[in-house]
C-alpha positions as CSV (number, residue, x, y, z in Angstrom):
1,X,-1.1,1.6,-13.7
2,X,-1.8,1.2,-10.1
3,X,0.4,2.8,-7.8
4,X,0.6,1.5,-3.6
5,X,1.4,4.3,-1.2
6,X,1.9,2.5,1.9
7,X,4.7,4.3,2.6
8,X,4.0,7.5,2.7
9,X,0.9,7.1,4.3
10,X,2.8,4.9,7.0
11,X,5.6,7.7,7.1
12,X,2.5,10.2,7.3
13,X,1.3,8.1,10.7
14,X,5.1,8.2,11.9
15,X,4.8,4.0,12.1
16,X,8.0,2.3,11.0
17,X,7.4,-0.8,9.0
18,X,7.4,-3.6,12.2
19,X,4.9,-1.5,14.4
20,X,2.5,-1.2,11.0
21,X,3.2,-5.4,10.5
22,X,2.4,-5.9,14.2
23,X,-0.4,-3.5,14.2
24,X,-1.8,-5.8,11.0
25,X,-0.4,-9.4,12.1
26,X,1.4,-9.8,9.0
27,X,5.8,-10.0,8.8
28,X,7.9,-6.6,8.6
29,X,8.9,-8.3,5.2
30,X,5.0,-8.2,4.1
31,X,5.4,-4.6,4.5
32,X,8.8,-4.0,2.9
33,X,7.5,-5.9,0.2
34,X,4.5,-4.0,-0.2
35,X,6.6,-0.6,0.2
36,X,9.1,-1.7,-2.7
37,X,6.8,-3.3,-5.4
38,X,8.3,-6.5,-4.9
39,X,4.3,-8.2,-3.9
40,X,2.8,-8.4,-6.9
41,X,-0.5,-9.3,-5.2
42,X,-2.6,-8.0,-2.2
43,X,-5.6,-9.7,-1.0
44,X,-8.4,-7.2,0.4
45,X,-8.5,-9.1,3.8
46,X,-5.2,-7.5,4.0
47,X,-5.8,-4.0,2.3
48,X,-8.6,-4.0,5.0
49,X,-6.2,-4.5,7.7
50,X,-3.7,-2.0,6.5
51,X,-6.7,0.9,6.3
52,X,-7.9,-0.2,10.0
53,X,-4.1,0.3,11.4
54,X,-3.5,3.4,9.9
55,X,-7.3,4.5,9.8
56,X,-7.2,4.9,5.9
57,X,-9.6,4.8,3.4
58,X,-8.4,2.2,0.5
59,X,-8.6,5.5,-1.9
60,X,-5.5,6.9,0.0
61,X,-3.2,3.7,-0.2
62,X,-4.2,3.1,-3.8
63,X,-3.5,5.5,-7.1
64,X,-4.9,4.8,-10.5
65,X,-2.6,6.2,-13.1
66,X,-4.0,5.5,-16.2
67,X,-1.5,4.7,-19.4
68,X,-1.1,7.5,-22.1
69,X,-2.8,6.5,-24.8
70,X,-0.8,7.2,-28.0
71,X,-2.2,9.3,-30.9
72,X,-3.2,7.7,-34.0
73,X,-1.5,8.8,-37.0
C-alpha cells in the first residue's frame, strides 16, 4: 500500500493547505484532497511541484507499506 504524507510534511513546514496550493498553482481542494485520500491519482508534474514548495524529496511524501503476505498452510 502506498501511503501520501502531505500533511505532515506540510504541518512539518508550518504551511496551511492554501499557502502550499498557491505556492504549487493548484486549488486548496487539490490539497485537501490529497491530505484525505479522496485523489485517487497524482501526476508527477504535480508531485514535482509539491517537493519544490516544501523542498522535499518524493521519498518523504511517499511510504511504501507492503501487504502481509499470509502463511501458507
Amino acid at each position: 500500500m502506498i501511503r501520501f504524507r502531505l500533511r505532515e510534511v506540510r504541518e512539518q513546514r508550518e504551511l496551511t493547505q492554501l499557502e502550499l496550493a498557491e505556492r504549487v498553482g493548484v486549488r486548496q481542494a487539490t490539497i485537501s484532497d490529497l491530505e484525505t485520500g479522496r485523489a485517487k491519482t497524482l501526476r508527477l508534474t504535480l508531485l514535482d511541484a509539491l517537493c519544490n514548495a516544501l523542498q522535499a524529496e518524493p521519498a518523504e511524501l511517499i511510504e511504501y507499506d507492503p501487504p502481509k503476505r499470509r502463511k501458507s498452510a
